[in-house]
C-alpha positions as CSV (number, residue, x, y, z in Angstrom):
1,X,-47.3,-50.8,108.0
2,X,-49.5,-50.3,105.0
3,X,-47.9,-51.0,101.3
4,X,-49.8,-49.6,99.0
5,X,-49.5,-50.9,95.0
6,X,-50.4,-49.2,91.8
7,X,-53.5,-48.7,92.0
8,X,-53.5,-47.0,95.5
9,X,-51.0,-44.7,94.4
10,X,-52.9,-43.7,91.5
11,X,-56.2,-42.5,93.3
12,X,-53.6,-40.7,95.9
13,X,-51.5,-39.0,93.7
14,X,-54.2,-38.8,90.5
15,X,-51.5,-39.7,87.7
16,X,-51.7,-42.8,85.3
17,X,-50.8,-46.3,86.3
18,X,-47.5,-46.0,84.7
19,X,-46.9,-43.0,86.6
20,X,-47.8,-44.8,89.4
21,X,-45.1,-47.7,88.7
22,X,-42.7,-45.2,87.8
23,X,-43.3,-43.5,91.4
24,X,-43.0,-46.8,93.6
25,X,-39.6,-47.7,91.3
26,X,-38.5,-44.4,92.6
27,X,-39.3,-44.5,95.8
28,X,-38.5,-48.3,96.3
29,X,-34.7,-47.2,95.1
30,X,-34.2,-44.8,97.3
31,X,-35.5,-46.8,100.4
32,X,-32.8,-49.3,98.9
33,X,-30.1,-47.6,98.8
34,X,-30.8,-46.6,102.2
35,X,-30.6,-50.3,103.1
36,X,-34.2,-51.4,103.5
37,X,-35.6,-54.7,101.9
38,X,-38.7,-53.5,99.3
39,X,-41.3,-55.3,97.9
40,X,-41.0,-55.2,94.0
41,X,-44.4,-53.3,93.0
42,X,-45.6,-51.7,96.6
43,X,-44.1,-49.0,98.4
44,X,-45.2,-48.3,102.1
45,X,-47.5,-45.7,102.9
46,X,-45.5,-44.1,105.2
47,X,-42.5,-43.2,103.0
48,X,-45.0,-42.3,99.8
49,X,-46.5,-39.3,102.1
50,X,-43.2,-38.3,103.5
51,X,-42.3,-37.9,100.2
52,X,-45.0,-36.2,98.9
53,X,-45.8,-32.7,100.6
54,X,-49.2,-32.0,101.3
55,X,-50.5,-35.9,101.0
């Protein structure tokens, strides 16, 4: 599984790197309160484009 930081969710979703922090936050939440174990900062590819439509 691929975790992609900052940085690679800035080219992919073309939004600032606080955006960017502000998306993996997100994201890392939910997948919490879903019961997964994140990594502070990086968010899995996987979930990002499931998220996203059209990514």
């Amino acid at each position: 599984m691929r975790m992609l930081g900052a940085e690679d969710v800035m080219v992919l979703l073309s939004v600032k790197k606080s955006s960017a922090y502000g998306v993996i936050r997100q994201l890392n939440e939910e997948l919490r309160e879903k019961g997964y174990l994140i990594v502070r900062g990086k968010v899995p590819e996987k979930y990002l484009r499931e998220r996203f439509y059209d990514l």
